[in-house]
N, C-alpha and C positions, 0 to 999 in steps of 0.2 A: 504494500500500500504506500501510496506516496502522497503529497498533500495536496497536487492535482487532481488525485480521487475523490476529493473531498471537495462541497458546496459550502463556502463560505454563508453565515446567516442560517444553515440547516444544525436545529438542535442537535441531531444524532452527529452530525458530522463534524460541531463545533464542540463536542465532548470526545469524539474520535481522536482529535486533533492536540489534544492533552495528553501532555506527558504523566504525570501524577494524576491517576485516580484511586481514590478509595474501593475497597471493596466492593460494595453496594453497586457501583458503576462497572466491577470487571469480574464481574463470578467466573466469568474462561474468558480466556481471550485465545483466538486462533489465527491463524494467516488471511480467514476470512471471515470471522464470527466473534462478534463481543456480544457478551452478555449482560446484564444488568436485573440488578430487582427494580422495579417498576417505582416512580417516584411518588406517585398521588394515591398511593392504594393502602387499603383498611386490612387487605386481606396478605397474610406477613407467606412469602415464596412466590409472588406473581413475578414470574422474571418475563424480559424482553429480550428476544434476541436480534442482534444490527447485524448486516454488511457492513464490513469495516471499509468502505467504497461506497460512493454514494450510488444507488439504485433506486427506484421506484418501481418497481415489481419484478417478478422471479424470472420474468425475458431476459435483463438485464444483466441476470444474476452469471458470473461469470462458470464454467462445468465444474471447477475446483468447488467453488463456492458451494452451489447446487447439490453436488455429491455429498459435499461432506454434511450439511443441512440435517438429512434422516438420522446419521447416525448420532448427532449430538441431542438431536429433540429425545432419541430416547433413552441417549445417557441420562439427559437432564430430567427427563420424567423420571425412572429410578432413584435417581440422589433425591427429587423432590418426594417421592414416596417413604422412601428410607428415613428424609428430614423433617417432614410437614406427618407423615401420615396418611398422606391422604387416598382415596381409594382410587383414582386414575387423575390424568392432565386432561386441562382442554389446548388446544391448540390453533388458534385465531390470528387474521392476518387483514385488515379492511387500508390502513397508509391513509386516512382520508381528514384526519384532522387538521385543522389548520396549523402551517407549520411543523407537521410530523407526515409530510407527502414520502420521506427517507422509508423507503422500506422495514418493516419492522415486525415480530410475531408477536406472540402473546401466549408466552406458555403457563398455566395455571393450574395449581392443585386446587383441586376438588373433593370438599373435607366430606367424611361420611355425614357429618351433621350440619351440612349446610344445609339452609333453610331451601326451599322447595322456589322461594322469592330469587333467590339467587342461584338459581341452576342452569346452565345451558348460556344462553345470550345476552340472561338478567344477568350472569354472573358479574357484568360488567358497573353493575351499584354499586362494585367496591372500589372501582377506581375512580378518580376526583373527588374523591371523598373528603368531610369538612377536617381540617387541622386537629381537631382533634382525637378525630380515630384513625390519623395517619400511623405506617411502621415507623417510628423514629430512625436516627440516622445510625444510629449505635446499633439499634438490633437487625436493621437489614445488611449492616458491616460484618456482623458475626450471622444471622443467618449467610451469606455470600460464602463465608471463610468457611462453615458447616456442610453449606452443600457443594463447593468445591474440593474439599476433604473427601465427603462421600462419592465423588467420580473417582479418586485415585483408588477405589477401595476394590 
């Protein structure tokens, strides 16, 4: 990756582009995939996965890229199972927010006791969620260092 991959003014690309990231912002990082836990969410292992290139959909995505895709999602559903508990991932992809056009997934545990309110598409109540039932910064740093621990295992 070089800095010409990257779109100046693009959130994902203008955190790419950082030398120094916390945890929380690099659960993996690979020759084409960073990972991150999700910043606005209630619900503690929603991570996101980036091209470390900027993209706006999976056309773009370069065959290295694309390949290696499957097999992270379900390293990372395991280590989330393993960390969170939960009984499967979802796995969502829409790039349509303002500002976050940068290609991006949505990988989520899905607790057994989630409420029936937030299953499937609603699951989506828990991100932008108000300050006060955000993951703080401290526990998505060590959830990150927890579930990147559990891939080496």
């Amino acid at each position: 990756m070089t800095v010409s991959d990257l779109l100046p003014g693009c959130f994902p690309c203008d955190q790419q582009a950082e030398v120094d990231r916390p945890p929380r912002e690099a659960v993996v990082e690979t020759g084409h995939w960073r990972v991150a836990h999700a910043f606005d969410s209630s619900l503690a292992g929603w991570l996101v996965l980036l091209p470390t290139r900027h993209v706006t959909s999976f056309a773009e995505l370069s065959p290295g890229a694309a390949e290696e895709l499957g097999g992270l999602v379900r390293r990372l559903s395991l280590a989330l199972e393993s960390v969170t508990g939960c009984v499967k991932t979802y796995l969502m992809q829409f790039s349509e927010a303002e500002g976050f056009s940068h290609l991006h997934l949505h990988l989520v545990p899905r607790m057994a006791d989630q409420p029936e309110s937030a299953r499937g598409p609603r699951v989506f109540a828990y991100l932008g969620a108000d300050e006060a039932t955000l993951i703080p910064e401290r526990e998505r740093d060590e959830l990150a260092l927890t579930i990147r621990a559990a891939l080496d295992v």
